[in-house]
DRENMAR-461191 format. One line per field, with one value per residue: x, y, z of N, C-alpha, C in turn; residue number from 1; residue in one letter. Coordinates in nm, 2 decimals, always signed. Layout:
BEGIN
nx = (X, ...);
ny = (Y, ...);
nz = (Z, ...);
cax = (X, ...);
cay = (Y, ...);
caz = (Z, ...);
cx = (X, ...);
cy = (Y, ...);
cz = (Z, ...);
num = (NUM, ...);
residu = (a, ...);
//
This chain:
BEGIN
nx = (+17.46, +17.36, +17.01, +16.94, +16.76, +16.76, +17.02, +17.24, +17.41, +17.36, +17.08, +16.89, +16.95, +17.24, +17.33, +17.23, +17.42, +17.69, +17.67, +17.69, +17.88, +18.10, +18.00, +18.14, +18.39, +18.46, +18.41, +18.65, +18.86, +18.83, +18.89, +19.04, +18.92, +18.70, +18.61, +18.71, +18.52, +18.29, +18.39, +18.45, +18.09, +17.99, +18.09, +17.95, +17.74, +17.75, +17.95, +17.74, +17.54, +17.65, +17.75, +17.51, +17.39, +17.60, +17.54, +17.29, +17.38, +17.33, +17.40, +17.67, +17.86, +18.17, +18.27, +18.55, +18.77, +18.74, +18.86, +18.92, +19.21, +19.42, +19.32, +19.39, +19.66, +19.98, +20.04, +19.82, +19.66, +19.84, +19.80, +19.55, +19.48, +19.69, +19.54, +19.31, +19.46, +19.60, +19.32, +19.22, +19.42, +19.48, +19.33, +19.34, +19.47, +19.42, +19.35, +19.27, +19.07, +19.11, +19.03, +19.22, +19.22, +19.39, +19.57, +19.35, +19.23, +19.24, +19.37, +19.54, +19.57, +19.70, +19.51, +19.43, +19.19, +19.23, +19.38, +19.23, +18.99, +19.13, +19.16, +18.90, +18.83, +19.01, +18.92, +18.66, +18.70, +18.84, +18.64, +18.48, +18.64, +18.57, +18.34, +18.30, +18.46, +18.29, +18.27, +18.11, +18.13, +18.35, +18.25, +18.12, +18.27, +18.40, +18.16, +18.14, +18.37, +18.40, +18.20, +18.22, +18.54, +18.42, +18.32, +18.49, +18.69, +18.74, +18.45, +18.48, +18.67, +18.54, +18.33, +18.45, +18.63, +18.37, +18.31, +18.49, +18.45, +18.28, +18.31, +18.47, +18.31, +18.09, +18.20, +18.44, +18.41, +18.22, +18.43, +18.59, +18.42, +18.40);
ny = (+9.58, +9.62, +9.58, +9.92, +9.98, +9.77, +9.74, +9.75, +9.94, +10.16, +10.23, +10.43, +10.47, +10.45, +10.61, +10.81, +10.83, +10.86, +11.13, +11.30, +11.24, +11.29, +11.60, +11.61, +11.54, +11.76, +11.95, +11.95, +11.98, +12.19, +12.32, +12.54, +12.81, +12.84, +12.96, +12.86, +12.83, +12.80, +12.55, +12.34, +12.36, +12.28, +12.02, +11.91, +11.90, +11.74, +11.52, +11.32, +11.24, +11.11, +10.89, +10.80, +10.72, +10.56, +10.34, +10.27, +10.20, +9.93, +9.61, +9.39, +9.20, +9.12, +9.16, +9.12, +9.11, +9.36, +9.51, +9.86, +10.04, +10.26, +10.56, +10.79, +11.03, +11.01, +11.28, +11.45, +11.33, +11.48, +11.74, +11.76, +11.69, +11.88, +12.14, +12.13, +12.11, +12.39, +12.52, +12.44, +12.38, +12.50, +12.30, +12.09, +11.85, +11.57, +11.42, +11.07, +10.79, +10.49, +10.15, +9.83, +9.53, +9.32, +9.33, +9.44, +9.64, +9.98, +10.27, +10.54, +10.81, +11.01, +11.19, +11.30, +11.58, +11.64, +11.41, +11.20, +11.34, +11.36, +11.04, +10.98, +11.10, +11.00, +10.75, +10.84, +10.99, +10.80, +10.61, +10.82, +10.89, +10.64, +10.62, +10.82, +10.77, +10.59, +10.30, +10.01, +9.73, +9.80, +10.02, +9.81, +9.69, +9.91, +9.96, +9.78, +9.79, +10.04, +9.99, +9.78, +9.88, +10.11, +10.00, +9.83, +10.01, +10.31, +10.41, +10.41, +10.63, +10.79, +10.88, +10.94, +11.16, +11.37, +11.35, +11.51, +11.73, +11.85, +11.90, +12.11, +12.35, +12.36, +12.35, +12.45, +12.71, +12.82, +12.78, +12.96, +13.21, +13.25);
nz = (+5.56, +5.86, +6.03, +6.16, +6.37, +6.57, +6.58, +6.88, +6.87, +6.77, +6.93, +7.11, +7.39, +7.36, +7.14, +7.30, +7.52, +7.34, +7.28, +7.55, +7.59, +7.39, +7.47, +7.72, +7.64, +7.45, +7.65, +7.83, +7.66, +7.63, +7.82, +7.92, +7.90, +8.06, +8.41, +8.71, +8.88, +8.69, +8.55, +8.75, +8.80, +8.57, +8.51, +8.71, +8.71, +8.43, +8.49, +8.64, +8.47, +8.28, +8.46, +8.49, +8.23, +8.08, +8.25, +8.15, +7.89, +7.62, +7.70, +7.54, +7.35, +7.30, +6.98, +6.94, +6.70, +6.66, +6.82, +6.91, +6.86, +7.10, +7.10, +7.18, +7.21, +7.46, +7.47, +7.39, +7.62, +7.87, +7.76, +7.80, +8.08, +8.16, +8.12, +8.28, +8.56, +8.57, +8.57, +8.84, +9.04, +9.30, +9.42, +9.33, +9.44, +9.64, +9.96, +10.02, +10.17, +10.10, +10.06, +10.12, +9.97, +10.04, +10.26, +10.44, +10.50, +10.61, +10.40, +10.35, +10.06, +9.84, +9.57, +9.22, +9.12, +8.85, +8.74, +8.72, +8.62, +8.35, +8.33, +8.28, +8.05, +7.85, +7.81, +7.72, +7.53, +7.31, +7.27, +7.14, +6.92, +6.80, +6.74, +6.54, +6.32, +6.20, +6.21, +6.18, +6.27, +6.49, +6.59, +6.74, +6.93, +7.08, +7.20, +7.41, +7.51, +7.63, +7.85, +7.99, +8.05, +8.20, +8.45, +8.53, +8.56, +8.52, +8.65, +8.90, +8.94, +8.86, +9.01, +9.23, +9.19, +9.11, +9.38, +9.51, +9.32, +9.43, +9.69, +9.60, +9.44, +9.66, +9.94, +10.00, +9.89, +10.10, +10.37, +10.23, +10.22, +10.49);
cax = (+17.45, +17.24, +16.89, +17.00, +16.62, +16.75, +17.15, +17.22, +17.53, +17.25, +17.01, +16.87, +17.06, +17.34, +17.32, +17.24, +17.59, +17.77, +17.66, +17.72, +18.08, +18.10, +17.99, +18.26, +18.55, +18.49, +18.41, +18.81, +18.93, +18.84, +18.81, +19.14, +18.85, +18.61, +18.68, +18.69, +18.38, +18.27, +18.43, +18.35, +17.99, +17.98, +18.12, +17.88, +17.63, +17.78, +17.96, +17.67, +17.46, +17.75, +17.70, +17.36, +17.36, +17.67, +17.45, +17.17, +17.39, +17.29, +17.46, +17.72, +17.93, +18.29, +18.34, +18.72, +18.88, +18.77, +18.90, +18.96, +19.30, +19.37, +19.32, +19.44, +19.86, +20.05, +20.03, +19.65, +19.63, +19.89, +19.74, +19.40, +19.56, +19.77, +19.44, +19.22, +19.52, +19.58, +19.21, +19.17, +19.58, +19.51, +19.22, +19.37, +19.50, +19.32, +19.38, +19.09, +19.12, +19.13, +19.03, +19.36, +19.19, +19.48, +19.56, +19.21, +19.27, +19.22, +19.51, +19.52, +19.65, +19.67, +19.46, +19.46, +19.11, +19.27, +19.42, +19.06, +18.97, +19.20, +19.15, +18.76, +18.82, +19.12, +18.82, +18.54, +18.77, +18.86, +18.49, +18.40, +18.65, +18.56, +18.23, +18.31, +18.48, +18.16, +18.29, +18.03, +18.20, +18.48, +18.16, +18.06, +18.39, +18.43, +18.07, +18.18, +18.56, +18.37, +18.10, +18.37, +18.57, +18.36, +18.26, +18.64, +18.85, +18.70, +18.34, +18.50, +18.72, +18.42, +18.27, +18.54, +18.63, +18.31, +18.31, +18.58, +18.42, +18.12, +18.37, +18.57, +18.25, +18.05, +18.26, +18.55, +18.37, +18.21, +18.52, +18.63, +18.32, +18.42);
cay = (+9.67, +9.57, +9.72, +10.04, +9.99, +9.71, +9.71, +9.82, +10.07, +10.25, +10.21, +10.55, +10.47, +10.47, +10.77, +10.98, +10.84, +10.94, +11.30, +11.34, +11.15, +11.43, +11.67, +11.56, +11.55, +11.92, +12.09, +11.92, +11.97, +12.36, +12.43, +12.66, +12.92, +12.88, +13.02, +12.70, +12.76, +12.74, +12.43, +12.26, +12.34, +12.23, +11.91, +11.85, +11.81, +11.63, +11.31, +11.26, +11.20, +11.00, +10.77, +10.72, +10.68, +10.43, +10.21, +10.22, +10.11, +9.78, +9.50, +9.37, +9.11, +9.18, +9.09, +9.06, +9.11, +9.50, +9.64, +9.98, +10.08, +10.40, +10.78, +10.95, +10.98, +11.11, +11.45, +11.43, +11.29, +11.54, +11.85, +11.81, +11.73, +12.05, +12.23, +12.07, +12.12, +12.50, +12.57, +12.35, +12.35, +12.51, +12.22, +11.98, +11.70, +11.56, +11.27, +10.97, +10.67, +10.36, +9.97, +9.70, +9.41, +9.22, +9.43, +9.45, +9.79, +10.12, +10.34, +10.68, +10.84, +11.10, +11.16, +11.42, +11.59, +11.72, +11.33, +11.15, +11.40, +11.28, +10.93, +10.96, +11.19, +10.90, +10.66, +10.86, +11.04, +10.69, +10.59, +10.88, +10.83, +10.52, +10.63, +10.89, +10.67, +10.50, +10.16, +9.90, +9.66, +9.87, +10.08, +9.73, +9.63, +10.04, +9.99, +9.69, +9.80, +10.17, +9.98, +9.73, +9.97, +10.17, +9.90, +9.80, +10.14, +10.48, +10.47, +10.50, +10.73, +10.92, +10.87, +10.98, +11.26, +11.43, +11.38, +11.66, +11.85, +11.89, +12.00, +12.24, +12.41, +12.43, +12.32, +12.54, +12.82, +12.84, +12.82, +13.12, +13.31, +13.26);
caz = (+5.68, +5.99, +6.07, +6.27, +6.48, +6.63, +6.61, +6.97, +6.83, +6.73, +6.98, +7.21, +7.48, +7.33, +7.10, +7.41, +7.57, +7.30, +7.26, +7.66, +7.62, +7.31, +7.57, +7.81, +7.58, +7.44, +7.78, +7.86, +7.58, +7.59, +7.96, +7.96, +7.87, +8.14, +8.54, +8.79, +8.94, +8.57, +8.53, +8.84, +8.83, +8.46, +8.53, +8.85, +8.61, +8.33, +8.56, +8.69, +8.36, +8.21, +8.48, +8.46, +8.07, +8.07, +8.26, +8.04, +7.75, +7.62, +7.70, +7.39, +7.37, +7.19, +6.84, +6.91, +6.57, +6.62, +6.95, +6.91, +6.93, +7.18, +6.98, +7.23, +7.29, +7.57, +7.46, +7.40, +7.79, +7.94, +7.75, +7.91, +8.26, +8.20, +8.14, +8.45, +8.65, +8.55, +8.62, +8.96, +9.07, +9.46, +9.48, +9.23, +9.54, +9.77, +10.02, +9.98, +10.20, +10.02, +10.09, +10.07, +9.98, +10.04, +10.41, +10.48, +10.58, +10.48, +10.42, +10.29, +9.91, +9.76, +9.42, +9.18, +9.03, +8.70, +8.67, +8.72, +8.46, +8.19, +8.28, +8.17, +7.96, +7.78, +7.75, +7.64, +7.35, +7.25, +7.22, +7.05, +6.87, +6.73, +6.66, +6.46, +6.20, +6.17, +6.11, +6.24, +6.39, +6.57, +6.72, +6.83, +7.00, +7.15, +7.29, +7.50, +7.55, +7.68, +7.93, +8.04, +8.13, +8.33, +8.57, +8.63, +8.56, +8.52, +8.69, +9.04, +8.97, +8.81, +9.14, +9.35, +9.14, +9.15, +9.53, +9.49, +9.27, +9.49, +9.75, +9.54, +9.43, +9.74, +10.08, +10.01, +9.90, +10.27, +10.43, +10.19, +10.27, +10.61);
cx = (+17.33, +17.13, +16.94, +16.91, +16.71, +16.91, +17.17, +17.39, +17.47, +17.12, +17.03, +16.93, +17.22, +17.40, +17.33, +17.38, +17.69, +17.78, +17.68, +17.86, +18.11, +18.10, +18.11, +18.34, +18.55, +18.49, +18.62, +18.86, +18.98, +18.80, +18.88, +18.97, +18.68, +18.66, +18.69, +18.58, +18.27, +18.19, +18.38, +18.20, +17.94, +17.96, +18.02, +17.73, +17.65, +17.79, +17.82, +17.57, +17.56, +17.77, +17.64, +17.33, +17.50, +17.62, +17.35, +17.26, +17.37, +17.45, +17.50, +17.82, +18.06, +18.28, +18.46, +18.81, +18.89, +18.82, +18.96, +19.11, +19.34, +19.37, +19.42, +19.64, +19.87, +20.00, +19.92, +19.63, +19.70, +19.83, +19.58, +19.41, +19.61, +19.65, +19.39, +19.28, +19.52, +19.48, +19.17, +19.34, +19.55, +19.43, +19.20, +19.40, +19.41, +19.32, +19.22, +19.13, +19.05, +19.09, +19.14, +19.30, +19.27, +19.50, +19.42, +19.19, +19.27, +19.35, +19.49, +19.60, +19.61, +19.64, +19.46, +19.34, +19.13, +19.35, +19.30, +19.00, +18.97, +19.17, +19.00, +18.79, +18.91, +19.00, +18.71, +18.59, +18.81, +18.74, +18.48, +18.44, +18.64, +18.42, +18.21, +18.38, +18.35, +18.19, +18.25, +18.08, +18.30, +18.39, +18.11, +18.09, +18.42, +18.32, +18.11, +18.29, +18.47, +18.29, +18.21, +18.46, +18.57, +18.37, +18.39, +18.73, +18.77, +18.57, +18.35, +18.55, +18.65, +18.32, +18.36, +18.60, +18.51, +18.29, +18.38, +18.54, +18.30, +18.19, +18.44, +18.44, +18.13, +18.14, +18.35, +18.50, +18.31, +18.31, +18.59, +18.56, +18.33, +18.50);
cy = (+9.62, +9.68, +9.84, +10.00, +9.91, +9.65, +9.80, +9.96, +10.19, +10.27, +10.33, +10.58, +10.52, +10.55, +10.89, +10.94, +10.92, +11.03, +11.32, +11.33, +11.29, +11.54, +11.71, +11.61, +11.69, +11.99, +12.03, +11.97, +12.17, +12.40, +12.51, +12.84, +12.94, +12.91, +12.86, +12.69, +12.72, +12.61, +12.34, +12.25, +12.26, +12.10, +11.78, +11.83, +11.71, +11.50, +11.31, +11.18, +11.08, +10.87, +10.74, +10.64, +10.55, +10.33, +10.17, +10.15, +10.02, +9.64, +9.40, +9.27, +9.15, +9.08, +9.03, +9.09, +9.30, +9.56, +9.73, +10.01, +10.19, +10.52, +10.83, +10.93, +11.03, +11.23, +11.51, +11.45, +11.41, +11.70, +11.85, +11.78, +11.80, +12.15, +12.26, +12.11, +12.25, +12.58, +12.56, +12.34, +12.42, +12.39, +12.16, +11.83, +11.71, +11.44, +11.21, +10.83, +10.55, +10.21, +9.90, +9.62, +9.32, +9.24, +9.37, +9.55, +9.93, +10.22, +10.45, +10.72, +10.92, +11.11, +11.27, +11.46, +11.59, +11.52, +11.25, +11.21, +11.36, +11.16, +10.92, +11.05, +11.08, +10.82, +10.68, +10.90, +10.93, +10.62, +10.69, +10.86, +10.76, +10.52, +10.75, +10.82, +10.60, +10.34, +10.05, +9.84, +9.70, +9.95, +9.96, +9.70, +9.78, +10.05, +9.91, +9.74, +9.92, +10.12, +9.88, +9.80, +10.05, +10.11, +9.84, +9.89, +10.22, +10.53, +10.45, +10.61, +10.84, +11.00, +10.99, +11.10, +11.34, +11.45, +11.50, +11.76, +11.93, +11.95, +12.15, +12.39, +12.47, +12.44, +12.41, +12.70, +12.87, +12.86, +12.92, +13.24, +13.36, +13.34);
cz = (+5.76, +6.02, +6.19, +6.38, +6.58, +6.65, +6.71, +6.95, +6.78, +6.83, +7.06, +7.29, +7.43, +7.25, +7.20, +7.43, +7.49, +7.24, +7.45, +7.66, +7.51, +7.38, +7.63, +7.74, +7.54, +7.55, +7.83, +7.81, +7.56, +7.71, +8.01, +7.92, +7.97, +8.31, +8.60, +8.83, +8.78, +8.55, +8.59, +8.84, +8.70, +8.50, +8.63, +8.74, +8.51, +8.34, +8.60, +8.56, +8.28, +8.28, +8.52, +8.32, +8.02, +8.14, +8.18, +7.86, +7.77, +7.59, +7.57, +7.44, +7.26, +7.07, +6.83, +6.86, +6.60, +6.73, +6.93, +6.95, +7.00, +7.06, +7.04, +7.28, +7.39, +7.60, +7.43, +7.56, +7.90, +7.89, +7.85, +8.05, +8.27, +8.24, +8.23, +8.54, +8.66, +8.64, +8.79, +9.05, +9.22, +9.49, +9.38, +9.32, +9.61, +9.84, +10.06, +10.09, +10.10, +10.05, +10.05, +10.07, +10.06, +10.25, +10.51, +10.60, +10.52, +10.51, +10.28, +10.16, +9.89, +9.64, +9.40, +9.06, +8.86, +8.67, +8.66, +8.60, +8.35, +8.20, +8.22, +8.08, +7.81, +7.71, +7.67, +7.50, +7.29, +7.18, +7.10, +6.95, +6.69, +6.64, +6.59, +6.33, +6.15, +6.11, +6.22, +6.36, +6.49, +6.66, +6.83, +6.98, +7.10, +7.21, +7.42, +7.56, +7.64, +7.85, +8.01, +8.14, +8.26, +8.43, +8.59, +8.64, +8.63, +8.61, +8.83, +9.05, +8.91, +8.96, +9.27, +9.33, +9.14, +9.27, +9.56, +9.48, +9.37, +9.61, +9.71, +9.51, +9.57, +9.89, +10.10, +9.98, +10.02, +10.31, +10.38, +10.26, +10.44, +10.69);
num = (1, 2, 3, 4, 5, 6, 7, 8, 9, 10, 11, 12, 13, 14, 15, 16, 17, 18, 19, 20, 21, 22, 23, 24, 25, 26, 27, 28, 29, 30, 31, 32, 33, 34, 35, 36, 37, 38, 39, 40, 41, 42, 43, 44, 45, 46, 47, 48, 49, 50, 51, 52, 53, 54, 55, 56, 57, 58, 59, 60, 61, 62, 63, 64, 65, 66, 67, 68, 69, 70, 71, 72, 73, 74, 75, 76, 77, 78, 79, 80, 81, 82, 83, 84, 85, 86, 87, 88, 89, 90, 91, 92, 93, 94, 95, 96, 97, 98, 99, 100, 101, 102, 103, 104, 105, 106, 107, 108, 109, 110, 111, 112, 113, 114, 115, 116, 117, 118, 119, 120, 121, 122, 123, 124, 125, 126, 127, 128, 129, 130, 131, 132, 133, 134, 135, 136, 137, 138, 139, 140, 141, 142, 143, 144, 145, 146, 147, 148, 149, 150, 151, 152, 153, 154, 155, 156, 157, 158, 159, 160, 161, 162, 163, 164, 165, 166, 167, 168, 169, 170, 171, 172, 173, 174, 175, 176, 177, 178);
residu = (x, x, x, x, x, x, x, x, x, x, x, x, x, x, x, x, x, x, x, x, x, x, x, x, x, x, x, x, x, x, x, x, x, x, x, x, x, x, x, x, x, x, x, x, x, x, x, x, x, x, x, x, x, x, x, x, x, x, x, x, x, x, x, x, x, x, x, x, x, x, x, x, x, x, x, x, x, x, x, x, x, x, x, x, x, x, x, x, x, x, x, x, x, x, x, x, x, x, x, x, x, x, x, x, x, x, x, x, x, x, x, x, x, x, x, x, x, x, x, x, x, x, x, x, x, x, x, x, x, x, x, x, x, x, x, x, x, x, x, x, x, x, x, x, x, x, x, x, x, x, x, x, x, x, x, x, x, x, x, x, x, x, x, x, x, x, x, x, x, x, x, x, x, x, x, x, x, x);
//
């Protein structure tokens, strides 16, 4: 077994992440039982700490042999989008403009809070996971596979999804009050 002090699967940083990613995945997992402003307001604190502390993980290099295979199925992924959606479903869409690399032009899409959701929510439950098994090397390969990730999947649409939330909770509520 490797010194814990100084194997970074173990290392502060990365303990905190995955008690917030823990965080994450139960407030989804069980947010049929909070209201939306709840939810939303929950949430507007949580992304934000999740990507502050997935930067501070430490930099790992993959082992390889252990890449995590996914946890979560279908019916994992579409239950907590049913949920999100349920809760957030009048001020679930929302049109985002977009950059075409290719174009080099911006053109408009529609995105869907409660699917942004699931997708971090797919990756962190996969992480956690992995570190609940406790098997060394596979946390090594789910620390990398998790940080990775981020920085090419999930940590815009973490971005772009709270931009929502921060509408849903305060912008819309004005024009209610109104």
């Amino acid at each position: 077994m490797t010194d814990k002090v100084e194997n970074p699967i173990y290392a502060h940083n990365t303990l905190e992440f995955v008690t917030v990613a823990a965080e994450y995945c139960a407030l989804l997992e069980r947010c049929d039982e909070r209201t939306e402003d709840e939810f939303a307001g929950t949430l507007l604190k949580l992304l934000p700490l999740i990507y502050m502390k997935v930067q501070l993980l430490p930099e790992v290099d993959t082992v390889g042999d252990f890449v995590p295979s996914d946890q979560v199925t279908e019916n994992d992924y579409n239950y907590v989008r049913s949920n999100a959606y349920s809760l957030l479903h009048d001020h679930d869409e929302y049109e985002m403009l977009v950059w075409d690399e290719d174009m080099q032009t911006e053109e408009s899409r529609w995105c869907s809070v409660s699917e942004g959701l699931a997708d971090i929510w797919q990756a962190l439950r996969n992480f956690v996971a992995v570190y609940q098994q406790r098997v060394e090397p596979c946390m090594m390969d789910a620390l990398w596979q998790v940080r990775d990730n981020f920085e090419l999947y999930w940590g815009q649409t973490l971005l772009d999804t709270l931009r929502q939330l921060h509408r849903i909770k305060y912008a819309l509520r004005i024009e209610e009050d109104s």
